[in-house]
C-alpha positions, 0 to 999 in steps of 0.5 A, a space after each residue: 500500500 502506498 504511504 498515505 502520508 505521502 513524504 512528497 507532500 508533506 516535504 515539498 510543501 510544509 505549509 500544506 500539512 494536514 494541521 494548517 488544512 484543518 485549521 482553514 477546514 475549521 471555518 467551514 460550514 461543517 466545522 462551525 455546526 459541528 460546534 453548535 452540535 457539541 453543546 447539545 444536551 441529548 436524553 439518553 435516558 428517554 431512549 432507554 426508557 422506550 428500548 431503542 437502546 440497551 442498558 449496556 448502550 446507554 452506560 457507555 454513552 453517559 459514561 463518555 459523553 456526560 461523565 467525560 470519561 474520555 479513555 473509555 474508547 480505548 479501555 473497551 474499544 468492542 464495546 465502543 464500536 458496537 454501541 457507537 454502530 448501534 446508535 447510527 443504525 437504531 436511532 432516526 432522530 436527526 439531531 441525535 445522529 448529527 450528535 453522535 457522528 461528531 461524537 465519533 469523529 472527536 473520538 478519531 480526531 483525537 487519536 488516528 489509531 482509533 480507528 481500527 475500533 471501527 476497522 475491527 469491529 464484529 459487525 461484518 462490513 464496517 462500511 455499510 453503517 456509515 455508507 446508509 447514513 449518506 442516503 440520509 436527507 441531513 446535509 450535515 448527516 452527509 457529509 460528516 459521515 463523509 469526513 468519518 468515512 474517509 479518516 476510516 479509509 485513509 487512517 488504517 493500513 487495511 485498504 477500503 473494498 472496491 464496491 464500497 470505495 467505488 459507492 463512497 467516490 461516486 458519492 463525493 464526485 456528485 456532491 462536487 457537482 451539486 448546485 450551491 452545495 454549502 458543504 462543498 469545502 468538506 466534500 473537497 478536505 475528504 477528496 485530498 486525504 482519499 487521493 493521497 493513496 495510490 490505489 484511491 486515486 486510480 478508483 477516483 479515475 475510475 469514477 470519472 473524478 478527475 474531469 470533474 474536478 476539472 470541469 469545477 475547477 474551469 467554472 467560478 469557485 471561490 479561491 479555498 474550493 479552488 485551492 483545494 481542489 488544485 491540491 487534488 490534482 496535485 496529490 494525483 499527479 505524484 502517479 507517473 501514469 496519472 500525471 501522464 494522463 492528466 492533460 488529456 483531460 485539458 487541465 494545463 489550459 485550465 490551470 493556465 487560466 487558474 495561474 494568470 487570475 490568481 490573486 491569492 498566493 497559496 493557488 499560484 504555489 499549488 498551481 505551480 506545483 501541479 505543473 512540475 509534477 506534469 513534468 517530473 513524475 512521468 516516465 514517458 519523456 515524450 509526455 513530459 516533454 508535450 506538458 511543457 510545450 501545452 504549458 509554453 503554448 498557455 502562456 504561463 512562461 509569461 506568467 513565470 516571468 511576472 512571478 518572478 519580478 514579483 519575487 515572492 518570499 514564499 521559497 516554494 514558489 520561487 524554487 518552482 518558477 526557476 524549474 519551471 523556467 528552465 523546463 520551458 525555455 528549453 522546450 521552445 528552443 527545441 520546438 518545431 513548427 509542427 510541434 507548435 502546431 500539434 500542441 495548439 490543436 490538442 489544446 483547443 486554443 485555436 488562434 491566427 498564429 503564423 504556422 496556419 497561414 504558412 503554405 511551406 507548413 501545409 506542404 510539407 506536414 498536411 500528412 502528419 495529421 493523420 500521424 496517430 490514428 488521425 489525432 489531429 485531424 479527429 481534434 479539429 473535426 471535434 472543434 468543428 462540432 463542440 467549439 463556440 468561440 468563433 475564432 477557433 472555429 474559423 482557424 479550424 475550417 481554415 485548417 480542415 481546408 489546407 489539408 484536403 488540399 495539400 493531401 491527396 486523400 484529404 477529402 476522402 478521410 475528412 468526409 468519413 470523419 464527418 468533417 464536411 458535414 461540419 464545415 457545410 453547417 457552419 456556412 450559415 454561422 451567425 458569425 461573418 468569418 466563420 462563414 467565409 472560412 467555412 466557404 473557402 474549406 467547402 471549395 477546396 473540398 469540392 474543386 479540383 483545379 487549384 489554379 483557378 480556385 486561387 485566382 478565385 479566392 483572391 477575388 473574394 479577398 478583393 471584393 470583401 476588402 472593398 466591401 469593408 471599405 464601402 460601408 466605412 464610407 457610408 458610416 
């Protein structure tokens, strides 16, 4: 099993440890309720009385909660499992159970090795208590039988079985997504202790976690959300194989953005280290070595630049940058056009950038879009369907066009792709260079004497330059 403690997290950045997590956690609105909880006074006696629990349930739980009898935990820890999974399984009142599962997370809290109380205990899978209280309607129910569960699976060196594991993620990755869910910080502090054990984070992949996150990450969260869920990503990428994978889920231009509005500096030290990892922790050179041109080709060298002339106090950062940097910089010297190229494609960010204009580019690399069962290629052609932003469609039918002409089976491959079809949709696009674009790919998709089409493309350039200068006469 791997380190669940990972020494890489706790080393590489200090101030991330699990005590300054809880301290921010401890504003959260789980922690601030769970105070209010805590000062409840529950009739244990009226629940003897009308036998929803035993005499021996009842001794315990005065003994411990009223008698602060605190050592009881460990003098009988039997016993403590089976009357704490008693109360959780017996009891309906909501406010009793929020009592007892804050109750049962003090008792962890106060010493890790607790667990293996609940681990151990007689009453078959261990899980199913807990896990039936996540179906519960009490937001507060939820999610602190969530923080339980996951100091259950992350605190003891037993792993959590697949079919509850996989229940229990499935469960968190939908709170993610919850609208205006108030919990969602808590949802977060569970998902950066489950993710720091290696088998945990492949079970996160599994669950469809990771592009979740993102997808979260890429809408408008506040900046501790934001911060945590970074920490995830972060916590995932120490597995080669995960950190190899990760762009495929567009994360660089995601944490790109992150890095060039960030204003608070624990996300830029965060984003920072996420975007090492994608450079360090994969085996494959090749991958390491398309994150740093995904990286150049969103702008974070710029970014780097100015964190530099900042000069943050913070070593990790800055230590961060230099790497970064240099990791960069030697990747552009090393750049060819088509890896410029192949990289903007993958990134989605389309732009008017000089290689798709240069005839020379198309001469010499239409044919590599089909290099890798037509990766390139298939990339446009999904830009074509998905993209909303104008620009990009308009260098994508650009884009569509030159390779039909420059590679003679072009039009035979684009059509099986479904390329065409997309470009004759976008002719009526609301946009006016979309269109035009998308009229020009058409044509060379169905003319043959290049020669001509030239000289009647240029026409069309005159004529739609002259038009512009018509109407700014007029105006």
């Amino acid at each position: 099993m791997a380190n669940i403690n990972d020494e890489n997290v706790s080393k590489l950045i200090p101030t991330l440890g699990d005590d300054k997590i809880d301290m921010i956690a401890a504003t959260s609105v789980l922690q601030i309720r769970a105070s209010e909880i805590r000062q409840s006074q529950i009739n244990w006696q009226s629940y003897l009385q009308s036998q929803m629990i035993t005499q021996r349930d009842h001794d315990f739980i005065v003994n411990l909660d009223q008698r602060g009898q605190k050592d009881l935990p460990d003098k009988n820890p039997e016993g403590c499992a089976d009357v704490f999974l008693n109360l959780i399984t017996h009891i309906s009142k909501d406010n009793t159970i929020q009592y007892v599962l804050v109750l049962i997370d003090d008792i962890l809290s106060e010493d890790k090795s607790r667990v293996k109380i609940f681990r151990n205990s007689r009453h078959g899978n261990a899980w199913q208590p807990f896990l039936n209280l996540l179906n519960r309607q009490d937001e507060f129910v939820q999610h602190m039988t969530a923080r339980i569960i996951a100091k259950l699976a992350c605190w003891h060196p037993q792993l959590m079985e697949k079919s509850d594991l996989h229940f229990y993620l499935s469960w968190l990755k939908d709170q993610l997504k919850s609208n205006n869910n108030d919990y969602i910080q808590s949802v977060a502090r569970c998902l950066q202790m489950m993710l720091r054990v290696d088998e945990y984070r492949f079970a996160f992949l599994s669950v469809d976690g990771i592009s979740t996150l993102l997808s979260i990450l890429a809408s408008r969260v506040n900046f501790q959300v934001q911060y945590q869920l970074v920490f995830c990503l972060w916590v995932l990428t120490f597995n080669p194989l995960l950190a190899e994978k990760m762009n495929k889920f567009n994360a660089i231009p995601i944490l790109a953005d992150i890095l060039s509005d960030s204003v608070k500096e624990k996300v830029t030290r965060i984003v920072l280290a996420v975007f090492r990892n994608l450079i360090e922790k994969p085996e494959d050179h090749q991958v390491a070595k398309e994150h740093c041109i995904a990286m150049v080709q969103c702008k974070v060298l710029k970014q780097l630049f100015i964190l530099e002339q900042k000069r943050s106090d913070d070593e990790d950062i800055m230590c961060d940058v230099e790497f970064l940097n240099q990791r960069l910089q030697a990747s552009v010297q090393d750049l060819s056009s088509f890896d410029q190229y192949a990289t903007e494609i993958k990134s989605g960010r389309l732009e008017w950038s000089p290689v798709h204009k240069s005839a020379k580019f198309w001469r010499e690399n239409a044919a590599r879009l089909n290099e890798r069962g037509q990766e390139l290629l298939r990339t446009l052609v999904h830009l074509l369907e998905k993209s909303r932003d104008p620009v990009v469609l308009a260098v994508a039918c650009y884009d569509v066009g030159e390779y039909v002409r420059h590679y003679p089976r072009g039009k035979h491959v684009l059509e099986q792709l479904g390329g065409k079809q997309r470009v004759m949709f976008l002719l009526s696009h609301e946009d006016p260079n979309v269109r035009y674009e998308a009229l020009l790919a058409v044509q060379k998709l169905m003319v043959h004497n290049w020669e001509y089409l030239g000289k009647q493309l240029e026409k069309e350039q005159i004529d739609k330059q002259a038009g512009g200068t018509a109407v700014g006469a007029k105006s």
